[in-house]
KOLPA-400011 format. One line per 3 residues: number of its first residue (from 1); their letters; for each residue x, z, y of N, C-alpha, C, O. Coordinates in Angstrom, 2 decimals. Each point is the difference from the previous one (the first is absolute). Example, Ala and Ser with C-alpha at 12.3 -4.5 7.8 and 13.67 -1.06 7.14 Angstrom:
1	AS	13.19 7.80 -5.69 -0.89 0.00 1.19 0.90 0.00 1.20 1.04 0.66 -0.02  -1.39 -1.38 1.07 0.82 0.06 1.19 -0.77 0.73 1.09 0.51 0.17 1.11 $
//
This chain:
1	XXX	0.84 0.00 -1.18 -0.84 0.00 1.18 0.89 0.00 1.25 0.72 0.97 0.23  -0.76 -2.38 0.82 0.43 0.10 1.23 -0.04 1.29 0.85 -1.11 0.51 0.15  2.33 0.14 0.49 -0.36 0.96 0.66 -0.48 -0.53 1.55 0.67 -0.90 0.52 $
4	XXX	-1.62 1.35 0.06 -0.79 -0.62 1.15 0.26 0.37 1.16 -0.33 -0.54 1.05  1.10 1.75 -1.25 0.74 0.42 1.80 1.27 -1.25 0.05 0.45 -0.23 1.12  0.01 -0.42 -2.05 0.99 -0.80 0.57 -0.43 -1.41 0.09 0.65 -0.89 0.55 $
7	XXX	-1.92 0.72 -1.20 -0.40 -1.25 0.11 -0.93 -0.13 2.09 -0.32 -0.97 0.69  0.27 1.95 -0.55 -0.73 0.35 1.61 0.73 0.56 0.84 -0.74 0.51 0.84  1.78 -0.33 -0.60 0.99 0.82 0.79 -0.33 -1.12 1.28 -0.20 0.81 0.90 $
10	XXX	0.07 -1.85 -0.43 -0.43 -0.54 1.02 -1.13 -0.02 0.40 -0.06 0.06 1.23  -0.96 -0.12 -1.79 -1.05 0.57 0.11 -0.82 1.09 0.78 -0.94 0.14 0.78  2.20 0.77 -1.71 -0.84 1.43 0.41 1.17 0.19 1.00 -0.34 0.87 0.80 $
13	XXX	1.35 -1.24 -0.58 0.86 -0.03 1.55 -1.03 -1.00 1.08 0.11 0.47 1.13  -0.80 -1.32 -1.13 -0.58 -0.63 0.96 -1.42 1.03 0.48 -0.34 0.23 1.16  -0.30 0.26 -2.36 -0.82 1.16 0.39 0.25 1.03 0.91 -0.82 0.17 0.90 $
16	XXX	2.24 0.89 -1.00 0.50 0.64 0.34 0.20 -0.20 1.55 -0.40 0.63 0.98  1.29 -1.91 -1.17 -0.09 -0.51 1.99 -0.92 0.15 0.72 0.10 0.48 1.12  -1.71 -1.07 -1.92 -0.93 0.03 0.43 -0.41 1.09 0.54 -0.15 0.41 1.15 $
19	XXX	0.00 -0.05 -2.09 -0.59 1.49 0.05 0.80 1.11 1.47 -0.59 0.79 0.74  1.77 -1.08 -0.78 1.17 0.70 1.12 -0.45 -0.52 1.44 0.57 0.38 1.03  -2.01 -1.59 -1.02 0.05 -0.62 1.39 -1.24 1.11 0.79 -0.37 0.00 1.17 $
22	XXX	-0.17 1.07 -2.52 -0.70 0.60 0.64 -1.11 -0.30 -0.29 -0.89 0.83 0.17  0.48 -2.50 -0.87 -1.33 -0.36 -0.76 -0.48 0.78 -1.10 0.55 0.91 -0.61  -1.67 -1.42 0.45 -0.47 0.37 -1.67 -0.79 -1.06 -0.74 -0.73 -0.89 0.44 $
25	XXX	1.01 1.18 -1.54 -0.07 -1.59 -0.57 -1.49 0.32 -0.95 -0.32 1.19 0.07  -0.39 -1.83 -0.71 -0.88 0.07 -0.94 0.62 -0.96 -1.38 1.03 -0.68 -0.04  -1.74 0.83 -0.69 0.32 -0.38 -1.64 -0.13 -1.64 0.78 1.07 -0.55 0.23 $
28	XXX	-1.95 0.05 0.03 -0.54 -1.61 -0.26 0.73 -0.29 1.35 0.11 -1.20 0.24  0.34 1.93 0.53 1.21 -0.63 1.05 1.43 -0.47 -0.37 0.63 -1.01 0.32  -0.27 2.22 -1.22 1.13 0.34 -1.15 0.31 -0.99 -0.92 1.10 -0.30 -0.45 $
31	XXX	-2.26 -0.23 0.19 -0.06 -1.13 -0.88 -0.01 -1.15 0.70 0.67 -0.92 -0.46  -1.32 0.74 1.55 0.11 -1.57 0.30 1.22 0.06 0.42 0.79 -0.91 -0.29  -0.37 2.11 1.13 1.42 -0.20 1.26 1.45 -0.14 -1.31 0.86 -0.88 0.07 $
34	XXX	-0.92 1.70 -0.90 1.24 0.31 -0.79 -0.15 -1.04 -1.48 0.98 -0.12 -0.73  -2.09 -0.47 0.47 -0.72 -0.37 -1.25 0.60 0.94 -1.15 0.97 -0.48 -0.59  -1.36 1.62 0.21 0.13 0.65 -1.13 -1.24 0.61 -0.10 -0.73 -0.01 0.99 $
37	XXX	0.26 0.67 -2.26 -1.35 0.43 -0.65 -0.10 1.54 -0.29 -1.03 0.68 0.10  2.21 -0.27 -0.47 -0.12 1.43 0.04 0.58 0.77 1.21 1.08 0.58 0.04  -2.08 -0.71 1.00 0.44 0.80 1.10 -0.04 1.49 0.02 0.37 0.65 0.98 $
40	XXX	-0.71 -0.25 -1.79 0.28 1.78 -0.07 1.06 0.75 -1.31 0.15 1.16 -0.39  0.55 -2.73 -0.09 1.17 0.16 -1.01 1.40 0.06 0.93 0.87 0.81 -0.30  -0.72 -1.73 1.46 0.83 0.18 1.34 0.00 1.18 0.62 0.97 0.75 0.13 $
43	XXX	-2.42 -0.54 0.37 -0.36 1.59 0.42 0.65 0.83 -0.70 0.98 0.49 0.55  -1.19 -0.19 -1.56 0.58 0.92 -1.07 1.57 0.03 0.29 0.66 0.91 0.49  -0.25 -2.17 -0.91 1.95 -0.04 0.48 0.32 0.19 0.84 1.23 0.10 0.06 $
46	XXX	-1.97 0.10 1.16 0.71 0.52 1.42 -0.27 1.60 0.02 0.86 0.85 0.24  -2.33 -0.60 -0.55 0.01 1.34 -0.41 0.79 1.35 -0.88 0.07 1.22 0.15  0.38 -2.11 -1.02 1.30 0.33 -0.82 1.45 0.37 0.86 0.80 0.93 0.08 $
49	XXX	-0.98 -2.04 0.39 1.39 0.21 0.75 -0.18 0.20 1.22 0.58 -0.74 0.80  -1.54 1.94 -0.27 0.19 1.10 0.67 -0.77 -0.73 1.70 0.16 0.53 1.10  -0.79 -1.54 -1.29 -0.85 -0.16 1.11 -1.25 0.70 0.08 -0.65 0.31 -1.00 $
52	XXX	0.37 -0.11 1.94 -1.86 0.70 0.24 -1.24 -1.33 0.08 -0.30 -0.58 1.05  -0.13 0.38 -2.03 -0.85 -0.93 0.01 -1.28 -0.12 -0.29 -0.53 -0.27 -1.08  -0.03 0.53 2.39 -1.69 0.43 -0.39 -0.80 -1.17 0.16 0.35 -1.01 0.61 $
55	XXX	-1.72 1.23 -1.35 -1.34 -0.88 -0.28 -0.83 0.42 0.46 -0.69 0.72 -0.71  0.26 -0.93 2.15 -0.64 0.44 0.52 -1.82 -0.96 0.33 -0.10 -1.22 0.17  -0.73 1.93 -0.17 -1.57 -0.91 0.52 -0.05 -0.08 1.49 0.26 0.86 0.85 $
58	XXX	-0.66 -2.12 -0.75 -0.38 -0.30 1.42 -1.13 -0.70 0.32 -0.01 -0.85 -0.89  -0.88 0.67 1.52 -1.44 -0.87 0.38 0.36 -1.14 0.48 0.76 0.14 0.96  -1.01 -1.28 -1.25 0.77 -0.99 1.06 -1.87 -0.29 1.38 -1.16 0.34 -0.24 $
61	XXX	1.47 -0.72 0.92 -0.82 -1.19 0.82 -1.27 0.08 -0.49 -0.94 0.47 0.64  0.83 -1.01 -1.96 -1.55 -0.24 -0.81 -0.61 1.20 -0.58 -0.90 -0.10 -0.83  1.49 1.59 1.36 -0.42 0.69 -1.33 0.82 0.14 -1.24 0.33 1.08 -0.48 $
64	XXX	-0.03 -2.26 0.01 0.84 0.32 -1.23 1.24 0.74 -0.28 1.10 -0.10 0.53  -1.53 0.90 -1.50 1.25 1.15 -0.45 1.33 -0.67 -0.51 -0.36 -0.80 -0.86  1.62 0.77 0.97 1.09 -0.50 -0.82 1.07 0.82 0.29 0.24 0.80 0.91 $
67	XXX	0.51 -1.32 -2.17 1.57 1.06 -0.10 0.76 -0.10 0.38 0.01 -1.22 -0.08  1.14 1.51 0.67 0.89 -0.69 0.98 1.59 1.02 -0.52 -0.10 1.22 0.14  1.34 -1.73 -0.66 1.06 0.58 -0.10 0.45 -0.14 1.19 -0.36 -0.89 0.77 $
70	XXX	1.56 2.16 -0.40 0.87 0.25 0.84 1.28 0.93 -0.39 0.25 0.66 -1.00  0.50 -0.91 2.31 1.24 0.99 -0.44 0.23 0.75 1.30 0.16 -0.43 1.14  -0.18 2.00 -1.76 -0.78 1.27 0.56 1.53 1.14 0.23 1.16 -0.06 -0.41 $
73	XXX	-1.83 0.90 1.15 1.93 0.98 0.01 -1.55 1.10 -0.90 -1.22 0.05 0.18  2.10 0.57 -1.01 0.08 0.85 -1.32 -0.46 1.68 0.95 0.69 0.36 0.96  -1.72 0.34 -1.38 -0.49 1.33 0.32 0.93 0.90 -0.08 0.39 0.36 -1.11 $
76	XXX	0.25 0.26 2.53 0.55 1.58 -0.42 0.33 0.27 -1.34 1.12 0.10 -0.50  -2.51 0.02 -0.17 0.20 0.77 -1.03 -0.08 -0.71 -1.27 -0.08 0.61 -1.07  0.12 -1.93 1.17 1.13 -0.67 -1.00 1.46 0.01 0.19 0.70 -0.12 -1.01 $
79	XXX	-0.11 0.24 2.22 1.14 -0.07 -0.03 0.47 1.01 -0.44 1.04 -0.13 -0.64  -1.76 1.87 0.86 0.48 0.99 -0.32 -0.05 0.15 -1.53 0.79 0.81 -0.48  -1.41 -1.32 -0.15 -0.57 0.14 -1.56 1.12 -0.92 -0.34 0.02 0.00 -1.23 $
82	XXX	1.02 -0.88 1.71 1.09 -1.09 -0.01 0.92 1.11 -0.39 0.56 0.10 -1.10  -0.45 0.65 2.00 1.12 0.85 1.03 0.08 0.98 -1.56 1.06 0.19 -0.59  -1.84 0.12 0.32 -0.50 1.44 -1.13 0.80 -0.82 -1.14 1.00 0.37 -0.63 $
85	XXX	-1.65 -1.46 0.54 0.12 -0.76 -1.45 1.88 0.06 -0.24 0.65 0.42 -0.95  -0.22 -1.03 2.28 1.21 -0.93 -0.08 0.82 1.48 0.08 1.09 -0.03 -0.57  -1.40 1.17 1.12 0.70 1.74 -0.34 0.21 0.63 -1.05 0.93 0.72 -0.36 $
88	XXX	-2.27 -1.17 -0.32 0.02 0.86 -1.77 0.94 -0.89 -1.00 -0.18 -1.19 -0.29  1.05 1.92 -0.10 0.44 -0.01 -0.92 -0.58 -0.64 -1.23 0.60 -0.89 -0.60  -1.54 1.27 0.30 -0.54 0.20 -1.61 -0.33 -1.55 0.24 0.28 -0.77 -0.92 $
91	XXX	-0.99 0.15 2.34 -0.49 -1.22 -0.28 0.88 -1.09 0.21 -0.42 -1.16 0.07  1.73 1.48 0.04 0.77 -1.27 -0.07 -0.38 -0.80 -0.82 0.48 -1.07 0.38  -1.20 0.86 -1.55 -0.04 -1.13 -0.79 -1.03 -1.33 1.03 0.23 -1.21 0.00 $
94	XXX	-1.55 2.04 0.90 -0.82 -0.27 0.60 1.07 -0.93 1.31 -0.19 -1.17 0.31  1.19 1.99 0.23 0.37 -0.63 0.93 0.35 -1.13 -0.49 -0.59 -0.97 0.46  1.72 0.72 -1.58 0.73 -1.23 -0.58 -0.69 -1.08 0.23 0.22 -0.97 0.72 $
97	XXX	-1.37 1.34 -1.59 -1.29 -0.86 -0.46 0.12 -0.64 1.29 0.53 -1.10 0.07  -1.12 1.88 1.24 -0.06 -0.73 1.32 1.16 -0.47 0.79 -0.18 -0.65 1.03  0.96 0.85 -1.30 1.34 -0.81 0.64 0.20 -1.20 -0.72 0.42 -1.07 0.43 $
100	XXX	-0.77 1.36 -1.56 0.31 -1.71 -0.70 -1.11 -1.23 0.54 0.28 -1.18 0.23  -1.86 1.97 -0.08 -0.94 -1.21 0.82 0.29 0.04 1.44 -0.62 -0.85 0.65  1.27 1.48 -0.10 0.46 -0.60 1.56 0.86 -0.58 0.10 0.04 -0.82 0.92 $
103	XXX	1.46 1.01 -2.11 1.22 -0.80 0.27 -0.46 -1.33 -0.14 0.56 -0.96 0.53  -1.84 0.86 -1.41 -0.38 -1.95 -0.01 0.28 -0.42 1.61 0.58 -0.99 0.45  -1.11 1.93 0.12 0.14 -1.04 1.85 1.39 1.08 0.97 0.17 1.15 0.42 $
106	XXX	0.36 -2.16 -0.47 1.34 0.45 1.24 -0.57 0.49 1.47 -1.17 -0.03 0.40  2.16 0.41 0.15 -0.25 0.66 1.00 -0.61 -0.37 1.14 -0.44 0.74 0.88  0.44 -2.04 -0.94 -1.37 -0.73 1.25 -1.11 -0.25 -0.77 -0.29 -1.19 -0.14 $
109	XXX	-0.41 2.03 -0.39 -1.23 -0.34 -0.57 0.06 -1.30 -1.27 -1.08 -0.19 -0.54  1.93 -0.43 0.19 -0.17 -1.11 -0.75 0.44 -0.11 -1.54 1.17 0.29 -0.27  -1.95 -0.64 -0.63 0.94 0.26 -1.17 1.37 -0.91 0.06 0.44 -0.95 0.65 $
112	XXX	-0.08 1.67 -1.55 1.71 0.00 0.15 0.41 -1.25 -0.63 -0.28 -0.31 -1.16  1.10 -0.56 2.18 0.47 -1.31 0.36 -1.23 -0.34 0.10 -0.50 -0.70 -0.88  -0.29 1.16 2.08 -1.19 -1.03 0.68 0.96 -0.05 1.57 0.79 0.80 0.48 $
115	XX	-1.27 -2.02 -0.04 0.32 -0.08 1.60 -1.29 -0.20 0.52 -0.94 -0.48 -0.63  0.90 0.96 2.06 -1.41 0.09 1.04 -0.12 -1.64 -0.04 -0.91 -0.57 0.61 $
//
């Protein structure tokens, strides 16, 4: 089985930009703008690697309800529950775990050997 974070690493780097302009995108925007189908399998990989990425409802114009992704700065008190995690001892296995899904993206937001 193809692994699928390396088959999308441009992809979900073109999302990411997006997302950094301050927009928010919906699934069927996601899809026409980026053409890929699992837009909350991307979600997931940025979420992993330590972005804040919420799904939020909005009304548009007509009344109609729809979902809209964005990229969000992280609650106080996730960061402190970070802070706790990344202190204890016992859960180093927990931290590893999470350093290995952020090292996928280098230090400007991009997975690693992506360029802007």
């Amino acid at each position: 089985m193809a692994n699928t974070f390396n088959s999308t690493p441009s992809v979900t780097t073109r999302i990411l930009t997006y997302l950094k302009t301050g927009a928010d995108i919906t699934q069927a925007q996601a899809r026409k703008r980026f053409g890929i189908t699992n837009v909350r399998a991307r979600m997931s990989e940025l979420r992993q690697a330590g972005y804040a990425i919420y799904l939020n409802e909005k009304t548009t114009a007509n009344g109609r309800t729809i979902k809209a992704y964005r990229l969000g700065t992280p609650t106080r008190l996730m960061v402190a529950a970070g802070n706790a995690v990344m202190s204890d001892p016992n859960l180093a296995p927990i931290v590893e775990y999470a350093q290995s899904k952020v090292s996928k993206f280098s230090g400007n937001g991009l997975p690693s050997g992506s360029t802007a």
